[in-house]
C-alpha positions as CSV (number, residue, x, y, z in Angstrom):
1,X,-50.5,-32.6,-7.3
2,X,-48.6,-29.6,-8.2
3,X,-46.0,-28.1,-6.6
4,X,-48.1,-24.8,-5.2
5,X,-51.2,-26.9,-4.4
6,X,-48.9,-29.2,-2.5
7,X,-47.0,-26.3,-0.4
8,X,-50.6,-24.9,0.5
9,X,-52.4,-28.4,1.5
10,X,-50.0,-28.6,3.9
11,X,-50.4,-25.2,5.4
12,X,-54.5,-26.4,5.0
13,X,-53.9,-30.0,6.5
14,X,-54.3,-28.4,10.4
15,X,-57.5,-26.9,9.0
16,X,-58.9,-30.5,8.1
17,X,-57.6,-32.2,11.1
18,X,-59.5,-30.0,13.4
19,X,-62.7,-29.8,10.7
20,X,-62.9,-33.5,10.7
21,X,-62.8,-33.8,15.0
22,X,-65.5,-31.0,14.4
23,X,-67.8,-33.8,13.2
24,X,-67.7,-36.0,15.6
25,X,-68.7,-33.8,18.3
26,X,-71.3,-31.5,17.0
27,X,-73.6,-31.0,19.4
28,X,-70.8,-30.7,22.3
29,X,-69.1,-27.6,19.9
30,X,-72.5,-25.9,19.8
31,X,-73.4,-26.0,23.6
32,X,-69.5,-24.1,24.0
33,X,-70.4,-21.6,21.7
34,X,-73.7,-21.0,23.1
35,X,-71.9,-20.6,26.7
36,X,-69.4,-18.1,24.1
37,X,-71.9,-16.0,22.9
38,X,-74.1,-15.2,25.7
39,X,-71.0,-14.9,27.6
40,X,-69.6,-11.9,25.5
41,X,-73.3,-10.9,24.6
42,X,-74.3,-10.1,28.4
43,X,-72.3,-6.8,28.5
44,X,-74.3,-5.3,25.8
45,X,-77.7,-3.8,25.5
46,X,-79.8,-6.4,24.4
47,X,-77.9,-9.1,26.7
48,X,-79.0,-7.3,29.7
49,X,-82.6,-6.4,28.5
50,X,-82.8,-10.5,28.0
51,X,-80.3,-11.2,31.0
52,X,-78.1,-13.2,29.0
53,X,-75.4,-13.4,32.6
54,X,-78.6,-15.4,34.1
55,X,-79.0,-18.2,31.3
56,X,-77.2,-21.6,31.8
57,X,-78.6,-23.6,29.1
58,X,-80.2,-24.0,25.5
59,X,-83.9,-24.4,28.0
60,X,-83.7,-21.1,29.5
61,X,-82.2,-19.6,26.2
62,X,-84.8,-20.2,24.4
63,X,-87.3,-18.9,26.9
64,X,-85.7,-15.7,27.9
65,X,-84.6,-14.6,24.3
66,X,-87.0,-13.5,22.4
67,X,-87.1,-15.1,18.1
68,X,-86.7,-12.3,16.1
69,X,-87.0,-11.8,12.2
70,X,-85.8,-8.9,10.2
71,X,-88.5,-6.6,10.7
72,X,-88.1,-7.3,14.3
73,X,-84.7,-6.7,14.6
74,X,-84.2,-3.7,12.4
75,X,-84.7,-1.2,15.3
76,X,-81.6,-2.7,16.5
77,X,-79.7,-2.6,13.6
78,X,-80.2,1.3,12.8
79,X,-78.7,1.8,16.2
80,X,-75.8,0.3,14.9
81,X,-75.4,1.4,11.6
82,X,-75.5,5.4,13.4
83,X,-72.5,4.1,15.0
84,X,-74.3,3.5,18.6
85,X,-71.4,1.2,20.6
86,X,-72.7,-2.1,22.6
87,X,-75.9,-2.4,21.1
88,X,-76.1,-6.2,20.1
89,X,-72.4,-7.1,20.2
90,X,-69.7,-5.6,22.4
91,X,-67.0,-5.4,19.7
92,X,-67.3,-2.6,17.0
93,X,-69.4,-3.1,14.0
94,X,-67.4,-2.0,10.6
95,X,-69.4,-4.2,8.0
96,X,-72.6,-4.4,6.7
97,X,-73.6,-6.9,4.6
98,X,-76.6,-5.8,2.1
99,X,-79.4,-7.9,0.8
100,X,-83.1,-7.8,-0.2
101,X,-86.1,-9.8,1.6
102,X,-87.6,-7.3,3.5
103,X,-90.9,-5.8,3.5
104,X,-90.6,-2.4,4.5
105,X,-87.3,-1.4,3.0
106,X,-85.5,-1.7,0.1
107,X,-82.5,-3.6,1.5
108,X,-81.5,-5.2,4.6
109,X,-78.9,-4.7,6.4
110,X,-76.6,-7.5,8.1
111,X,-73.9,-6.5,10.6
112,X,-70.7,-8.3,10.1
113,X,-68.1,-8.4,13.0
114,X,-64.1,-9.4,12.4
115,X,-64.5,-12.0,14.7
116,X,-67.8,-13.2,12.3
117,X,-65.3,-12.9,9.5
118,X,-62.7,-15.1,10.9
119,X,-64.2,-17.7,13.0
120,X,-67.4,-18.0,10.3
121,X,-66.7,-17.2,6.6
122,X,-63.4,-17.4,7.0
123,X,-62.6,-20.2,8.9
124,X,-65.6,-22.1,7.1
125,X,-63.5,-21.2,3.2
126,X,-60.6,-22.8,4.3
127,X,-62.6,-25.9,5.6
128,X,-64.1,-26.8,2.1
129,X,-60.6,-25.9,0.7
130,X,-58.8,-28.6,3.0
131,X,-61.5,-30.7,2.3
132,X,-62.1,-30.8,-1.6
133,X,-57.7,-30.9,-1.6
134,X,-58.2,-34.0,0.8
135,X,-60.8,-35.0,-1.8
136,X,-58.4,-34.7,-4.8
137,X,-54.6,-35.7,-4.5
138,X,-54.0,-34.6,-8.3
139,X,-55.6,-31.7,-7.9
140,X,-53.7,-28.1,-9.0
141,X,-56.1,-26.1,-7.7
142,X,-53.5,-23.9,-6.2
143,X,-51.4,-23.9,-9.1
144,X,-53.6,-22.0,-11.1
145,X,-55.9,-18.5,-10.2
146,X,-59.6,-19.1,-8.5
147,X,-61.7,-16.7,-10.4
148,X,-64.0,-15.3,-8.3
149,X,-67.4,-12.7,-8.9
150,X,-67.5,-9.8,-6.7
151,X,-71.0,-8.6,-5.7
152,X,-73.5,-6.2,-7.9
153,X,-72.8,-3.2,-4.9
154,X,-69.0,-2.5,-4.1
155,X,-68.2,-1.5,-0.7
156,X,-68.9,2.1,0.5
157,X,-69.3,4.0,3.3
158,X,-72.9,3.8,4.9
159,X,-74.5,7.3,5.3
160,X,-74.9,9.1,7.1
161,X,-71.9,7.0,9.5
162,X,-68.9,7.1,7.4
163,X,-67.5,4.7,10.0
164,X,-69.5,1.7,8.7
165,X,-69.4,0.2,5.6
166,X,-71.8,-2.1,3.5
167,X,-72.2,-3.7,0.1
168,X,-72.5,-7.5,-0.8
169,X,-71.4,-10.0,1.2
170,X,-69.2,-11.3,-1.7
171,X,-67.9,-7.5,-1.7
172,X,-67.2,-7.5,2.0
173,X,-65.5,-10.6,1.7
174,X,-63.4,-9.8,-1.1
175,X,-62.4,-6.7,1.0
176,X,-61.2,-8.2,3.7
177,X,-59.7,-11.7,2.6
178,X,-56.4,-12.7,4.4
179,X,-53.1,-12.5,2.7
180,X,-52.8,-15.7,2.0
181,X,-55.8,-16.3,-0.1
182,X,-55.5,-12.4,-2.0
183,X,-52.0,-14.2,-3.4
184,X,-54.7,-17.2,-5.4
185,X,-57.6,-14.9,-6.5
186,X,-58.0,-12.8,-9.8
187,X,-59.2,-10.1,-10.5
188,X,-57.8,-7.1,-8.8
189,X,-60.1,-5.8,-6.0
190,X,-61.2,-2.8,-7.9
191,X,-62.4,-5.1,-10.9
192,X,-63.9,-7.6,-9.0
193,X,-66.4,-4.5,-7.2
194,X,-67.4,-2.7,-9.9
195,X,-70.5,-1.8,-9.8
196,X,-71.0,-0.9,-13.7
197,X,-71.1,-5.1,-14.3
198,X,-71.3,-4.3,-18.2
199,X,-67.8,-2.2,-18.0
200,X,-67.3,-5.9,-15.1
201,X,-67.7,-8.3,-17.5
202,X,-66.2,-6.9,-20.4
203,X,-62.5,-6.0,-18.3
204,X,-63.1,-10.1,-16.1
205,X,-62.8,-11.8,-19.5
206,X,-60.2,-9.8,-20.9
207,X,-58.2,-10.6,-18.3
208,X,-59.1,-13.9,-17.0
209,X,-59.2,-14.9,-20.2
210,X,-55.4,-14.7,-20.3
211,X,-54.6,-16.3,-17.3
212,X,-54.6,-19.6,-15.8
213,X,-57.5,-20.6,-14.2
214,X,-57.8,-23.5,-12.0
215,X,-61.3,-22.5,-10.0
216,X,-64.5,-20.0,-10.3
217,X,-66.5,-18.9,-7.5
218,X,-69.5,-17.2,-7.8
219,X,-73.5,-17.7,-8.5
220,X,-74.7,-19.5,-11.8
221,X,-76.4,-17.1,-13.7
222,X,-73.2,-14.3,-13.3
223,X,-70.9,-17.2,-14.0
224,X,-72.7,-18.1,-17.4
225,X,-72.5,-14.4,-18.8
226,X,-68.9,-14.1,-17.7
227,X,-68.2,-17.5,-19.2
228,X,-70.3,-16.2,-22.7
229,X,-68.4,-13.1,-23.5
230,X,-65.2,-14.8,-22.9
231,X,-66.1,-17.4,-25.4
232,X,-67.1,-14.3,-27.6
233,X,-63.6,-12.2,-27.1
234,X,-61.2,-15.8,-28.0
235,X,-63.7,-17.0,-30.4
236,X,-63.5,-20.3,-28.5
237,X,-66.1,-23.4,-28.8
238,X,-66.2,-23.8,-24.9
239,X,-64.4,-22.5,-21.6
240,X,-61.9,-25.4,-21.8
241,X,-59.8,-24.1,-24.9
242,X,-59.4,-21.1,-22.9
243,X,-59.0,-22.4,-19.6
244,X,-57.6,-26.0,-19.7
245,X,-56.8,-26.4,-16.4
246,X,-60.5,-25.3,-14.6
247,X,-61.5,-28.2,-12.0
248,X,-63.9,-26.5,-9.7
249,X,-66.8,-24.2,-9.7
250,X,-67.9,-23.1,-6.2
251,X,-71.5,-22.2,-6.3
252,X,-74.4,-20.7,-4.2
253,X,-77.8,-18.3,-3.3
254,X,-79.8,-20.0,-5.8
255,X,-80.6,-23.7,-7.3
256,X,-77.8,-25.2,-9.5
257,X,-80.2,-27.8,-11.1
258,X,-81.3,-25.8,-13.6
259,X,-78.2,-24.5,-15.1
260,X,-76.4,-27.6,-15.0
261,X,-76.9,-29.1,-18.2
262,X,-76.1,-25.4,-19.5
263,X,-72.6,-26.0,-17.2
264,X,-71.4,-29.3,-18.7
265,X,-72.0,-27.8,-22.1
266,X,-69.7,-24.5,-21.6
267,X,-67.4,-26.8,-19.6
268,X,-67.5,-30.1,-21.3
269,X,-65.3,-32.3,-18.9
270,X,-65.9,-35.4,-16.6
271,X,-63.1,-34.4,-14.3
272,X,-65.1,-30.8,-13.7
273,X,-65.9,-30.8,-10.1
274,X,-68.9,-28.5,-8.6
275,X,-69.5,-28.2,-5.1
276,X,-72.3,-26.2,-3.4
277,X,-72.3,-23.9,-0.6
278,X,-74.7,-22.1,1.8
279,X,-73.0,-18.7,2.5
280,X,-75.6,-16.3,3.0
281,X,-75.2,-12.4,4.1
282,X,-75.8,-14.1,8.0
283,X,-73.2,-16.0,7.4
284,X,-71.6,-19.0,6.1
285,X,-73.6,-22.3,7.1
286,X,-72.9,-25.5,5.0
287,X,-70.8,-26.3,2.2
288,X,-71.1,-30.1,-0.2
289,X,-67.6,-32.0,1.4
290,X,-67.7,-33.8,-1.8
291,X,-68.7,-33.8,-5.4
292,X,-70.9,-36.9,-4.9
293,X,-72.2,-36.1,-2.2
294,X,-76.1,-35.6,-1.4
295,X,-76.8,-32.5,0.8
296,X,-74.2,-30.0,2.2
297,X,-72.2,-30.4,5.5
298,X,-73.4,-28.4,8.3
299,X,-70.7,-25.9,10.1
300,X,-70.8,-26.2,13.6
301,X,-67.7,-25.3,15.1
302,X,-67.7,-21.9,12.9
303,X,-69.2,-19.2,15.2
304,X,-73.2,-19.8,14.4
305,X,-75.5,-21.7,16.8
306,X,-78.5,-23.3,15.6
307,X,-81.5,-23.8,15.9
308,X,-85.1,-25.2,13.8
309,X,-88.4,-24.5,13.9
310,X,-90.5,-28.1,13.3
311,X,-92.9,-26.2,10.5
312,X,-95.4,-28.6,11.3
313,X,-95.9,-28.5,15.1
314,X,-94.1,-24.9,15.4
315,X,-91.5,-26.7,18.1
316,X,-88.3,-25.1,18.1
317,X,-84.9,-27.8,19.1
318,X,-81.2,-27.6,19.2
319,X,-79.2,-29.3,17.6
320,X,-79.4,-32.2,19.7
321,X,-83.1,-32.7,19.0
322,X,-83.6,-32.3,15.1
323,X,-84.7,-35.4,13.1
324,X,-84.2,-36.7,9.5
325,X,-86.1,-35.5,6.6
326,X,-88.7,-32.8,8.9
327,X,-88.9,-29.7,7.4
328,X,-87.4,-27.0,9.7
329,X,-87.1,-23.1,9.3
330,X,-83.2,-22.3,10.5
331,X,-82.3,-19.9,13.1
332,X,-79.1,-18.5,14.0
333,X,-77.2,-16.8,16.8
334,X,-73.7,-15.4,15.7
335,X,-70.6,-13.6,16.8
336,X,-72.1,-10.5,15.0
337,X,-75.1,-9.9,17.2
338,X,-77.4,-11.7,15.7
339,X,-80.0,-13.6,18.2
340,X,-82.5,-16.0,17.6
341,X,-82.5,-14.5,13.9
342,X,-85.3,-16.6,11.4
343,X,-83.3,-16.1,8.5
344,X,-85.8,-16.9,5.9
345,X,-84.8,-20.4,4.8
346,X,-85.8,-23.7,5.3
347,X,-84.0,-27.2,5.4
348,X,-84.3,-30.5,6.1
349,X,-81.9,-33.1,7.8
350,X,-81.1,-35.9,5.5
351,X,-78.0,-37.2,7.5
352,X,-77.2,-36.7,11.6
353,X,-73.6,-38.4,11.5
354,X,-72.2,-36.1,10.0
355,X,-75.3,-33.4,10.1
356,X,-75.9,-33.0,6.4
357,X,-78.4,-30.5,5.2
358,X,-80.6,-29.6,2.3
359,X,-81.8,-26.5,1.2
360,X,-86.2,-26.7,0.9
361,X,-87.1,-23.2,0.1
362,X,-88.0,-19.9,2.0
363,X,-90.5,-19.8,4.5
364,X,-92.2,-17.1,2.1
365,X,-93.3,-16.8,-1.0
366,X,-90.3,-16.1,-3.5
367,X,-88.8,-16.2,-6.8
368,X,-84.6,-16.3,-6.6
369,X,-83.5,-18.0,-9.6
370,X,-81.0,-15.5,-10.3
371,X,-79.6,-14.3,-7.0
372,X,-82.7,-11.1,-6.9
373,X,-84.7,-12.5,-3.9
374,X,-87.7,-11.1,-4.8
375,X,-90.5,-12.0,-2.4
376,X,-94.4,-11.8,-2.9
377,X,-94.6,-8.4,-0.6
378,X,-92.5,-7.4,-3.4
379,X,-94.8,-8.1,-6.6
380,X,-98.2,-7.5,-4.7
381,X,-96.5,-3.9,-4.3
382,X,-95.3,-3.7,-7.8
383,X,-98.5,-4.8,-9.6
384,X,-100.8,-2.8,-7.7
385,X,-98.4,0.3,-8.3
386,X,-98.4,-0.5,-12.0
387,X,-102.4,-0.8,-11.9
388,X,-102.4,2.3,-10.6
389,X,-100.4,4.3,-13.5
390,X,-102.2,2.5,-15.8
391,X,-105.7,2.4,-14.6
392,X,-106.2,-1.3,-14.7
393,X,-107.2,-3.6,-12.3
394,X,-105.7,-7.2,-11.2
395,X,-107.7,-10.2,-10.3
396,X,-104.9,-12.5,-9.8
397,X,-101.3,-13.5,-10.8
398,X,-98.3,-16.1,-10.7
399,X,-94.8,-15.6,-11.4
400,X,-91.7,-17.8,-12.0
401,X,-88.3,-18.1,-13.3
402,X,-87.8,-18.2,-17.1
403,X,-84.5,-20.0,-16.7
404,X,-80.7,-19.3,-18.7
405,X,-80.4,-21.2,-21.6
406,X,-77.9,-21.3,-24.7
407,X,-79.8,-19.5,-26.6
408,X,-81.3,-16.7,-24.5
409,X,-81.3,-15.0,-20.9
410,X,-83.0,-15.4,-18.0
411,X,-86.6,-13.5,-16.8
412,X,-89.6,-13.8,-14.6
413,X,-92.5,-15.0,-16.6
414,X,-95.5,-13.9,-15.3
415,X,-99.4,-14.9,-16.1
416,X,-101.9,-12.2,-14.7
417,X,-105.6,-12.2,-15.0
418,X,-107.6,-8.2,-15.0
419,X,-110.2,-6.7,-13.9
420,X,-109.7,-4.3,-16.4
421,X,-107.1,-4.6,-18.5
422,X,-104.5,-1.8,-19.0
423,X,-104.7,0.2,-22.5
424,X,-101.2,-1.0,-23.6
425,X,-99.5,-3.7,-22.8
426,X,-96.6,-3.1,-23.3
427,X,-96.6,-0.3,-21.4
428,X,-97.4,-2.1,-18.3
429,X,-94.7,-4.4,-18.9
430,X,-92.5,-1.8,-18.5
431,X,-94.0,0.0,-15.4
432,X,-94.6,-3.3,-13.5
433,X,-90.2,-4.3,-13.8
434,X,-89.4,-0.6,-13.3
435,X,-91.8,-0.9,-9.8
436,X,-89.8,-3.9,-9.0
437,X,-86.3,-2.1,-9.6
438,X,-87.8,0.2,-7.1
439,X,-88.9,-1.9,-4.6
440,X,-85.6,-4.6,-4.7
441,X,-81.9,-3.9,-5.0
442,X,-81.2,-7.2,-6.2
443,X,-83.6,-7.1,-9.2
444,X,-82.5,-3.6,-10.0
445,X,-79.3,-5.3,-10.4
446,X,-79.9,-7.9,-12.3
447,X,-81.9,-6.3,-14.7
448,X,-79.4,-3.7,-14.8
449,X,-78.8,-3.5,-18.9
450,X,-80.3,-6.7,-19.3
451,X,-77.1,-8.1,-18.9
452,X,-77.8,-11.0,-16.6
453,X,-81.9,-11.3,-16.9
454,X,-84.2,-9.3,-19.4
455,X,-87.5,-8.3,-19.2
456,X,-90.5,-10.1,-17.6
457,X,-92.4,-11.8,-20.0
458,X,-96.0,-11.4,-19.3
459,X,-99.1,-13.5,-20.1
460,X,-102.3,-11.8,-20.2
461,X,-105.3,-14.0,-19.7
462,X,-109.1,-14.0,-20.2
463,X,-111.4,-13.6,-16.9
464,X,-112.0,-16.2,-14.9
465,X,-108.7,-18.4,-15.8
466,X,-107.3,-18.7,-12.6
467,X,-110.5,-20.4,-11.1
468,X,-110.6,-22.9,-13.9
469,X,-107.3,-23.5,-13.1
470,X,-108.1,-24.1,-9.4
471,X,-111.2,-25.8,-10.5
472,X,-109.1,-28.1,-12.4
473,X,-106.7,-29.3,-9.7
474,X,-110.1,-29.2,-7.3
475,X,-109.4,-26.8,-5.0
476,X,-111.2,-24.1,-5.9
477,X,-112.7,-22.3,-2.6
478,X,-112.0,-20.0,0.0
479,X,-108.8,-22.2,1.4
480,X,-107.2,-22.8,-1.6
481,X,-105.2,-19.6,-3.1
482,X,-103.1,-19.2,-6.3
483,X,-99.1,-19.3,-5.5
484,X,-98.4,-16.1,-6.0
485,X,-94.3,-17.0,-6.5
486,X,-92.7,-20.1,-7.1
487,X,-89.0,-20.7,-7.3
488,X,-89.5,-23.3,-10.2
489,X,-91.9,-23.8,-12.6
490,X,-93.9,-26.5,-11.9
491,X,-97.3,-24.4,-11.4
492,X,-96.6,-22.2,-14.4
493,X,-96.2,-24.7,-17.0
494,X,-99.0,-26.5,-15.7
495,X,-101.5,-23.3,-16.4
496,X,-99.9,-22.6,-19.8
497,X,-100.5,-25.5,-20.8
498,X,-104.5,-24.8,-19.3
499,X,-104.7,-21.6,-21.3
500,X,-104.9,-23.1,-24.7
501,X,-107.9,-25.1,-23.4
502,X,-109.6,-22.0,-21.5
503,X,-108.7,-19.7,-24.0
């Protein structure tokens, strides 16, 4: 271990002592920081419109407080973000984490307390650092930089409050990282949030690519274009000639599987170590305690109580009451102001000593292969908009990921089936991913310059496809319905490889 690495596992080895008692009493942690929350939560408005100061336990919790999604809570959050005091949470609200999901705007906005920062995201970072040290006793992780990806928005001042600010979670992160950790990352802060990621990319590998780095943090798809134009400034066969010392890539917000053959070409090492996270804009939630291991640990001593939604039966449990391998959607309650928030995901148990988690899917409709979150309220808006400005009419579509590969970016393939078709093509192409840039932040960003993902790629097929297709897998009727989104490509490849035969 070197010398750095062995000087900061010591400083992290309080961390792990406390994070690995966390385990054993799980359920015990989460009933004292449901006491916590509603505790400091009564003084403000929504505790006493819920009289938090009158609930005693998880049972009368969940019947006195109401579930809420975004949608829902958004009244609540525009009272904070025009600088209202005690709305949700009795502290002062300075952050704002930004995202896309919802349906009637074109971000979300997450509020992000101190107290969130340090006793979630924070506190949860230096758990998986202890840990993967721990994991690795020759490890130099610490003698070396940890590259990490700032966010596609920087950090600005939320108008018309100049009091509160918002970007990216990463972005809000980076902004307020403890001393400690600022001494280990590259590159400077005002690199790492720029929001021109062309002008990004270009100054990252320039100057990464003459240090030493030991880590990367970030999501796939911006990892792979950072890791492809540093290849192109040294003229190097793969990342290792540049960066011999690289042992871990912390990654997150979308799937891993498909890029991971992509990984061990660009990084062609056995002792390369990956390790998965669940660090959302609502907060940090799981992270993978080992390179081999199946599932990500769950965080429960880290300022976010839990709770899942059986989506079979539509029972809601604690902690306490959640069983292997059932498909819950999560909810969360959190030092922010957050209560009995349906973030949008859904996981499943696959271990309850420790609680180990995977990732399922959304519980809506959604392509996020490439960290845009685009959702079907998104493309039904999209396509009918570019119908419109083109008059043509839609019968039916899909969409899916197009994934990264060595050879070319990423994209949303589409296959749609008209009415009445539009008189150019191409010209609806162009109108249907400029509607989207309009209606989602996070596509906007990615396509920004095609830099991460390029155009959709669009299939235009003959009348009548889409019931064949049904037809063919025997569910055509009223019941059965066409995914409008899928996250992989399972039911696109299956009807390209039916148009040949209807065509």
């Amino acid at each position: 271990m070197g010398l750095v690495t062995k000087i900061t596992s010591a400083f992290l080895s309080k961390r792990l002592k406390s994070f690995t008692e966390s385990k054993k009493k799980a359920v015990h942690d989460q009933a004292d920081l449901l006491n916590n929350l509603l505790e400091k939560g009564s003084i403000t408005d929504y505790g006493k419109r819920y009289f938090f100061n009158k609930i005693r336990d998880y049972d009368s919790f969940s019947a006195q407080v109401p579930l809420v999604e975004y949608e829902d809570f958004s009244v609540e959050i525009k009272k904070v973000l025009r600088g209202e005091k005690n709305v949700i949470w009795p502290d002062a609200i300075k952050w704002a984490a930004m995202s896309s999901g919802t349906t009637n705007d074109k971000s979300k906005f997450i509020p992000v307390s101190d107290v969130s920062l340090k006793k979630n995201h924070y506190r949860s970072g230096q758990d998986l650092l202890a840990q993967y040290i721990s994991n690795n006793k020759k490890s130099k992780l610490f003698d070396g930089y940890s590259l990490v990806l700032g966010g596609s928005r920087q950090v600005t001042p939320y108008s018309p409050n100049p009091h509160i600010f918002t970007g990216d979670i990463s972005a809000v992160l980076l902004k307020n990282l403890p001393v400690w950790a600022r001494a280990f990352r590259t590159p400077s802060i005002d690199v790492a949030l720029n929001p021109e990621w062309e002008e990004k990319i270009k100054k990252m590998a320039k100057i990464t690519s003459q240090q030493n780095i030991t880590s990367i943090s970030g999501v796939p798809t911006w990892t792979i274009v950072l890791i492809k134009e540093i290849l192109r400034v040294t003229k190097s066969q793969n990342i290792l000639e540049v960066w011999p010392n690289l042992e871990l890539f912390i990654h997150g917000a979308v799937s891993f599987d498909p890029y991971r053959q992509l990984f061990k070409e660009l990084i062609p090492s056995k002792k390369m170590n990956y390790l998965e996270t669940y660090n959302a804009s609502e907060g940090f939630f799981a992270f993978q305690d080992g390179p081999d291991s199946e599932g990500m640990l769950l965080m429960t001593n880290h300022g976010v109580y839990y709770e899942f939604e059986d989506l079979v039966n539509r029972t809601i449990v604690n902690l306490e009451d959640v069983k292997i391998d059932k498909q819950y959607a999560l909810i969360i309650s959190t030092y922010s102001g957050l209560w009995r928030y349906k973030v949008g995901d859904t996981v499943s148990f696959i271990s309850l000593d420790p609680y180990k988690i995977l990732i399922t899917g959304r519980t809506k409709q959604f392509i996020n292969a490439f960290g845009e979150e685009v959702i079907v309220q998104n493309t039904d808006k999209a396509i009918s908009n570019a119908c419109l400005k083109t008059n043509s009419l839609f019968y039916n579509y899909t969409a899916a990921p197009l994934y990264i590969s060595s050879k070319s970016r990423g994209a949303h393939e589409w296959i749609i089936e008209f009415i009445k078709e539009p008189d150019s093509k191409k010209h609806f192409i162009n109108i249907l991913d400029k509607e989207l840039m309009k209606l989602n932040s996070d596509y906007e960003a990615k396509r920004y310059r095609d830099i991460a993902i390029k155009p959709p790629q669009v299939h235009f097929v003959k009348s009548g496809f889409f019931d064949f297709w049904l037809k063919s897998k025997k569910k055509l009727g009223g019941q059965h319905k066409v995914p409008r989104l899928s996250n992989d490509r399972k039911f696109v490849d299956d009807m390209l490889d039916k148009v040949s035969n209807f065509q």
